[in-house]
N, C-alpha and C positions, 0 to 999 in steps of 0.2 A: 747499556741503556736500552739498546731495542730489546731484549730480551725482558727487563722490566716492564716498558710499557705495550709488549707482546702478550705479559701473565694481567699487566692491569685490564687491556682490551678484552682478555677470555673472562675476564673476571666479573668485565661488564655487562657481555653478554650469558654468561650462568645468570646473573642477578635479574637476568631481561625473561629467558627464557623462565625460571621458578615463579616470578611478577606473573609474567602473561598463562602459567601453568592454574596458578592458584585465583586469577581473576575467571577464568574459564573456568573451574571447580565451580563458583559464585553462581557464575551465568548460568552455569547446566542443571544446578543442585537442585531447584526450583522445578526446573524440566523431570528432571530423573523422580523427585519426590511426588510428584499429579500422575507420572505412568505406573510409579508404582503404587500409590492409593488406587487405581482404576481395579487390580487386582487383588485387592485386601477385603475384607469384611469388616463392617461397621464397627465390633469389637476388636479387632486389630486396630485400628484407627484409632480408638480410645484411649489405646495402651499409651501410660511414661513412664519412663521417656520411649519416644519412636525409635521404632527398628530400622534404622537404613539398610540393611542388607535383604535383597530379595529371597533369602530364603530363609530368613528369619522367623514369616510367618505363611499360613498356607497359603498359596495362589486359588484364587476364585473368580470365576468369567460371568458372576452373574449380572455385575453393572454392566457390563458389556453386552451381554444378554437381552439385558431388559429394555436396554438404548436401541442397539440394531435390529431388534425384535419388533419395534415400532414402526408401524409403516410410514408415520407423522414424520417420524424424525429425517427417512429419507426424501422427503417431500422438502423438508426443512431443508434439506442440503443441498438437494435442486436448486431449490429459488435463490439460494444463498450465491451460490457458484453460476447462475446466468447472472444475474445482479452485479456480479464483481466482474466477470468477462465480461458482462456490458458496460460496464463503466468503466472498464480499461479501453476499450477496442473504442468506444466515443471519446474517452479523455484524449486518446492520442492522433487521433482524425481531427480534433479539435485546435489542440494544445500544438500539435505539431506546426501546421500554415501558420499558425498564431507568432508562433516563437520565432517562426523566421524572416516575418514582415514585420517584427519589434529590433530582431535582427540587421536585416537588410534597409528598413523604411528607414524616412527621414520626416519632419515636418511637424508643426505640432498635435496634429492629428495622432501618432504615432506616440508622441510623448503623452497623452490624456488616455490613450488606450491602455499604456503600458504604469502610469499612477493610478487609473480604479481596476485595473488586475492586482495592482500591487496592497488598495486600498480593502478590496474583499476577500484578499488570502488573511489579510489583519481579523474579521469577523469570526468570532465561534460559531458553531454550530448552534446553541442556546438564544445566540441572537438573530439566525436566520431564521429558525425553525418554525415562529408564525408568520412571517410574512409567506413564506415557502407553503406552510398550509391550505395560507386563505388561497394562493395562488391554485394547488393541486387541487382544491374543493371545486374552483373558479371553473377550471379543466375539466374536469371531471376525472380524475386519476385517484382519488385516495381508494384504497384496497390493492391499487395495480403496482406490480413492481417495476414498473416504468417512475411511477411519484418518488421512490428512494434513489433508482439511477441517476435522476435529474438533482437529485439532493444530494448526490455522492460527486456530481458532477462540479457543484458550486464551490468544491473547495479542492476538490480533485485540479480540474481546469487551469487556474490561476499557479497552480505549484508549479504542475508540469511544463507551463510555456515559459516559466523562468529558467526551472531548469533546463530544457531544451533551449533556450535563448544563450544560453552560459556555452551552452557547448557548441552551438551556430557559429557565435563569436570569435571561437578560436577556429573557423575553417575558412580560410583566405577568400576573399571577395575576388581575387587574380582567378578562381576557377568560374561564379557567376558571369562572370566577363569572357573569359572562353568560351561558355556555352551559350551566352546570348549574341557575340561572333558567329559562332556554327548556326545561329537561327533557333535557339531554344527558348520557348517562353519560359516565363517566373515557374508557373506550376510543374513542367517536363525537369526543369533544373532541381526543385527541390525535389518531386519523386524519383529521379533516376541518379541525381549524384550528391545531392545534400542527404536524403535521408538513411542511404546506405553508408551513409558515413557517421551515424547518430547511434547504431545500433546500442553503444555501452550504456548510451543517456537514452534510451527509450526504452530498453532491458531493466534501469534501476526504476523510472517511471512506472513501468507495470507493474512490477513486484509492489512499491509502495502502493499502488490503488486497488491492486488484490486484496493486500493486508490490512487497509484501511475499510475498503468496501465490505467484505465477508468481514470484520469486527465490528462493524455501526450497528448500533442501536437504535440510539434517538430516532432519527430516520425513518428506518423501519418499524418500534414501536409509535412513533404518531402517524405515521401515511398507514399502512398497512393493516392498524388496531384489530389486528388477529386475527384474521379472513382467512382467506386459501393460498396466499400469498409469502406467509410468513415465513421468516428466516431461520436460520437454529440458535442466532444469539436471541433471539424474541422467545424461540420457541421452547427452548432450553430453562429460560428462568421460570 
């Protein structure tokens, strides 16, 4: 009998590992087929059915060429990449104090803060975008890319203190209490032993508002409308 359901267990995991082999095939195919169009000519390209194999057809660097060769385009990437370090580096300055007094608070003060955080992660982007305008015009911010950080910020904000608040949650109130014993206030306890203890949920936080901020559009085409400013997903189409 063990020896049966020793060959059933390998057998489930061959069927785990082939699944997960051929799903990653999926995932990458897509990836592998854009890097290797970046290296083809236009009549390659044309060809059916396509050549998956990269030496199928000649290797040629002149899109690559003609991209990095621009001096726009590194300007593009500039503004792209403070844009999205700003908007992480404020989302979690923000997002962080936030999640841990949704955490720690009580009262219904606390419950009304943590329903229209909950209520504006609900809102697309399509729906902020002109009150967000009138506002930045109001400012005086449209052209600046300060007007898309603050618009990366409206949707960015509201994630991250939930997610931070999830992971607050499972970290024992018995240590707040320790360290308010020793004489620490609220703000010394969350920077010196709650937030080093956040590091895995403030690591995934970043990444998603990287990926999010350097991919926005909207944003950036209505505040920015093609100045000096502009990003490489603006600048690119």
């Amino acid at each position: 009998m063990d020896g049966t359901h020793g060959a059933q267990r390998n057998g489930w995991t061959i069927a785990g590992w082939i699944t997960l082999a051929v799903m990653a095939v999926i995932a990458l195919l897509p990836i592998y087929w854009m890097a290797l169009s970046s290296v083809r000519s236009d009549e390659a390209l044309s060809r059916w059915p396509p050549a998956l194999s990269p030496f199928a057809e000649e290797v040629t660097l002149g899109a690559w060429t003609q991209v990095l060769g621009n001096e726009q385009t590194w300007s593009w990437l500039v503004n792209s990449s403070l844009i999205a370090l700003g908007s992480v580096a404020t989302t979690l300055l923000i997002a962080t104090p936030a999640a841990y007094a949704l955490s720690r608070g009580t009262g219904a003060l606390i419950g009304t803060g943590a329903a229209l955080l909950f209520v504006s992660k609900l809102l697309p982007a399509t729906v902020l975008i002109t009150p967000l305008y009138v506002m930045m015009r109001g400012l005086g911010l449209l052209g600046s890319p300060v007007s898309v950080l603050l618009g990366n910020l409206s949707f960015a904000v509201p994630l991250a203190t939930f997610v931070l608040k999830g992971y607050i949650d499972t970290v024992p109130r018995s240590i707040d209490e320790a360290a308010a014993i020793d004489g620490a206030s609220r703000l010394r306890t969350l920077a010196t032993i709650i937030t080093p203890n956040l590091a895995p949920a403030l690591s995934a936080v970043a990444i998603y508002v990287i990926v999010v901020s350097w991919n926005d559009f909207i944003f950036a085409r209505t505040f920015l409308a093609g100045g000096k400013a502009t990003t490489i997903t603006v600048g690119a189409t």
